[in-house]
C-alpha positions as CSV (number, residue, x, y, z in Angstrom):
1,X,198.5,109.1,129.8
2,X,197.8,105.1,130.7
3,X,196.3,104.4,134.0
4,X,198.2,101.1,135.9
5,X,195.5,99.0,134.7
6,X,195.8,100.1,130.8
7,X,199.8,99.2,131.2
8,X,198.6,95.7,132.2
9,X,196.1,95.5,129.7
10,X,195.3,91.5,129.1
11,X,195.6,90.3,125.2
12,X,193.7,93.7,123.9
13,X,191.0,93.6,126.7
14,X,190.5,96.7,128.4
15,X,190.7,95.7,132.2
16,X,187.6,96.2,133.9
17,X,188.0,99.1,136.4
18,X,184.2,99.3,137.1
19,X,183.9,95.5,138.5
20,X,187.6,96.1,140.3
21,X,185.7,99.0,142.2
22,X,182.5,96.4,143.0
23,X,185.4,94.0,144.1
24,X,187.3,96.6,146.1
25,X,183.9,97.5,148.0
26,X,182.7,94.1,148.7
27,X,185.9,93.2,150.6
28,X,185.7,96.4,152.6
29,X,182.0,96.1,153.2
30,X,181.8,92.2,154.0
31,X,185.1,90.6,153.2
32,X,183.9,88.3,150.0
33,X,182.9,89.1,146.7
34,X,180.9,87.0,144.1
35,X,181.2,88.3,140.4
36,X,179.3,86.9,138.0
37,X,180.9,87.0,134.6
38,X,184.1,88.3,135.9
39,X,186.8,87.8,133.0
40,X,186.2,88.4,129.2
41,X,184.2,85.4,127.6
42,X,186.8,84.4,125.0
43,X,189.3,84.2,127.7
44,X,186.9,82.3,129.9
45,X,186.1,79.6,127.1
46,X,189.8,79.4,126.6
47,X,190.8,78.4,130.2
48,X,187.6,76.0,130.8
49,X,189.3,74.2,127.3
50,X,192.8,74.1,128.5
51,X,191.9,72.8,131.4
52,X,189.5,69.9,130.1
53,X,191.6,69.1,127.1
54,X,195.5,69.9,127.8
55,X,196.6,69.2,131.1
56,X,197.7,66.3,133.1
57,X,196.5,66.5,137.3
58,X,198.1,65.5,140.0
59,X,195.9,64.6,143.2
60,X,196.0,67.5,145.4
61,X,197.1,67.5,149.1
62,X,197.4,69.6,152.4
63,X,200.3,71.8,153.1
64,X,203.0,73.2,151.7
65,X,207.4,71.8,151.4
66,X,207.8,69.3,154.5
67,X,204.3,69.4,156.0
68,X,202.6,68.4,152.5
69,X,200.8,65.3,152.5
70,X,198.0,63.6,150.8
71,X,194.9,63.1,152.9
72,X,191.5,61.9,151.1
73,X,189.6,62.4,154.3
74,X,189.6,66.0,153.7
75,X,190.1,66.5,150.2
76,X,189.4,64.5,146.4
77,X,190.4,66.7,143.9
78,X,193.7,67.1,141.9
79,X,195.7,69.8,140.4
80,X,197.8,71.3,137.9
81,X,199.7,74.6,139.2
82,X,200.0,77.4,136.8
83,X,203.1,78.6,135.4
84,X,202.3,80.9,132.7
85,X,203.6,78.9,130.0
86,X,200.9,78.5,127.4
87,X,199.2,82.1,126.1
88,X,196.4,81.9,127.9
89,X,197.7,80.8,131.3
90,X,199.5,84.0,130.6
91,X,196.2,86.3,130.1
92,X,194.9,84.4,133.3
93,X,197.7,86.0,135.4
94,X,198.0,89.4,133.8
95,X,194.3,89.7,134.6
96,X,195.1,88.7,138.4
97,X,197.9,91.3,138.4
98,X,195.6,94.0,136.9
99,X,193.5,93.1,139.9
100,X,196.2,93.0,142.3
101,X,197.7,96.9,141.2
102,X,193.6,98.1,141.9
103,X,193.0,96.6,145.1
104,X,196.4,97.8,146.3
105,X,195.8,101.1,145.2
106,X,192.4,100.7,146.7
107,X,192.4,99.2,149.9
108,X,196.0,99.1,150.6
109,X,196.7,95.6,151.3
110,X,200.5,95.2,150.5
111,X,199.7,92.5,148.1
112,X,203.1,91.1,146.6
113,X,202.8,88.0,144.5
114,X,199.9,85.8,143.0
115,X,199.7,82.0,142.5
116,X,197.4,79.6,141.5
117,X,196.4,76.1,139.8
118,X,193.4,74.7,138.0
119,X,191.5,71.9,139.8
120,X,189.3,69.3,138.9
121,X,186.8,67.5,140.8
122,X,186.2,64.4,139.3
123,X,182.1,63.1,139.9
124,X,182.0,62.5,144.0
125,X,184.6,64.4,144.9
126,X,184.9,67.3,147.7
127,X,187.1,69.6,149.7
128,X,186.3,69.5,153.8
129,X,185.4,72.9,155.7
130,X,188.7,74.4,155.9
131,X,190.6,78.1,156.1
132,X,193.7,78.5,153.4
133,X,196.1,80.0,155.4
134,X,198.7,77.9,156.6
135,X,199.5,76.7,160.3
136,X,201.9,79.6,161.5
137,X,201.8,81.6,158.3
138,X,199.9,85.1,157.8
139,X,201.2,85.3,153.8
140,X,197.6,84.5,151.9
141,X,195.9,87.2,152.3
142,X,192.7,86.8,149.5
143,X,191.8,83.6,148.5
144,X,190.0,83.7,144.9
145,X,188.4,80.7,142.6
146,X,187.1,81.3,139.1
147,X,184.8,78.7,137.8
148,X,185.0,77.0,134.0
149,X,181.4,74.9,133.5
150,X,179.2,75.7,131.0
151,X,175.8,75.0,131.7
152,X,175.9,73.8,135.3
153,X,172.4,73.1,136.8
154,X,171.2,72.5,140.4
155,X,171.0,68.8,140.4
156,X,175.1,68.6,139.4
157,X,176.7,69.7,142.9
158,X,179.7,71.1,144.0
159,X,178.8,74.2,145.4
160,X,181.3,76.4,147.0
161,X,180.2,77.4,150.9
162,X,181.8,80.0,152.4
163,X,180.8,80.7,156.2
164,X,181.2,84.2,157.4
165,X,183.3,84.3,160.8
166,X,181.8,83.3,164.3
167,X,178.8,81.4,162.4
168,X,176.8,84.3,163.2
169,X,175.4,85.0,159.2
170,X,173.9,83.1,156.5
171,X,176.1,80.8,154.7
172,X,176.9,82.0,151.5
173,X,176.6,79.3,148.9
174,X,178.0,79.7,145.2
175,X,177.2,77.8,142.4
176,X,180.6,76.8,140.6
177,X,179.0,78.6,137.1
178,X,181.7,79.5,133.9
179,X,182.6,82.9,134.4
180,X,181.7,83.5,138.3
181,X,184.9,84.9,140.3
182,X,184.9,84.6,144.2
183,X,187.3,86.5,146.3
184,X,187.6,86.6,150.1
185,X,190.2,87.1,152.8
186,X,192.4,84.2,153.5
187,X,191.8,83.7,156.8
188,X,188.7,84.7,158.1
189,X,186.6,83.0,155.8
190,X,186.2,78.8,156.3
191,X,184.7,77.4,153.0
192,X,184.4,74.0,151.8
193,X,183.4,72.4,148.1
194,X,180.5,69.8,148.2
195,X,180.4,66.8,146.2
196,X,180.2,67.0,142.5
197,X,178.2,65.1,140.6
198,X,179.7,65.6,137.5
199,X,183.8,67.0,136.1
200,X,184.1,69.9,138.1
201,X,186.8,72.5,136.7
202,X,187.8,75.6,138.6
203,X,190.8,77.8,138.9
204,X,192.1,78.3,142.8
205,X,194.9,80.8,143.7
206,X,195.8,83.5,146.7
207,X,197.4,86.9,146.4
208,X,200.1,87.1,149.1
209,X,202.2,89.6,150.9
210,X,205.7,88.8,151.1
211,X,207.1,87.0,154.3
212,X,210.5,87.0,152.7
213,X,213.6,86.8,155.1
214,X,217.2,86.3,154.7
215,X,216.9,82.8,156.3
216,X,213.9,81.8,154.5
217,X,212.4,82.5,150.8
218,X,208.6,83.2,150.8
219,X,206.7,80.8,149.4
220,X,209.5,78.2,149.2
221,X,209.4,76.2,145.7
């Protein structure tokens, strides 16, 4: 008999339920993980080409439906939300889910839907210290970014810092690497991206629980 995460098997890889345990434990122990090598190589090498190669970005902003605006004080990069369209946009998301069924299983968390875009950071761009939830919203609950450059080296930038709550702990500071996975909850973790020095491509997204009414469609589209 199939487990949940052998029903969402991604493209004939056998989900990981060994590094979705490591994942599960980190957010209950600290509430962040950093996972080296996270998603199957060929996959990985697929997503850093799709982005670098296939898709057209739009600049990013802040907000979401009639608070969104553009606002380059904060933020430089742009974005390309994913649909699922293409194959392995498809194997990105069924990897997510598999995720998704093990940490609810896990840890309980009531998570209900996934969504995410690629970014790119062209060279001297940044994102400000900032939390992802939204003014008057509780619906992200874990943020997570998956990083696509090869060969990145200390001297090219962008590194992700994510400071724990109250300031109290060390800042935890993550080298945008192909293959590294970074999960934390939504809103208790501030984080910001520091200048690139060269194309920076990463995948952004945030499991949510559903906030769904009769009067109001959770997230609106």
């Amino acid at each position: 008999m199939n487990t949940p995460l052998e029903n969402h098997a991604v493209a004939g890889y056998a989900p990981p339920e060994e590094m979705f345990e490591r994942i599960a434990d980190d957010l209950y122990q600290r509430g962040y993980s950093v996972m080296p090598a996270a998603l199957p190589p060929a996959l990985t090498t697929r997503l850093a080409a799709y982005a670098q190669e296939t898709i057209d970005f739009d600049p990013a902003g802040i907000g979401r439906a009639g608070q969104f605006h553009q606002n380059e004080f904060v933020r430089t990069d742009e974005i390309c939300w994913i649909q699922g369209t293409a194959a392995v946009t498809t194997a990105w998301l069924n990897w997510m889910d598999c995720l998704k069924v093990y940490l609810n299983k896990r840890l309980f968390l009531g998570l209900f839907s996934y969504e995410s875009h690629f970014a790119h950071y062209p060279p001297g761009s940044f994102y400000k210290r900032h939390l992802d939830a939204f003014q008057g919203e509780s619906n992200r609950v874990l943020s997570t970014v998956f990083y696509l450059n090869s060969d990145w080296g200390v001297f090219d930038g962008g590194e992700l810092l994510i400071y724990p709550p109250g300031d109290q702990q060390e800042v935890v500071t993550v080298t945008p690497l192909a293959g590294t996975m970074v999960i934390f909850l939504s809103e208790e973790f501030p984080h910001e991206v520091l200048p690139a020095q060269r194309d920076r491509f990463s995948i952004a997204g945030w499991f949510r629980v559903n906030n769904s009414t009769a009067q109001r469609v959770d997230p609106p589209r």
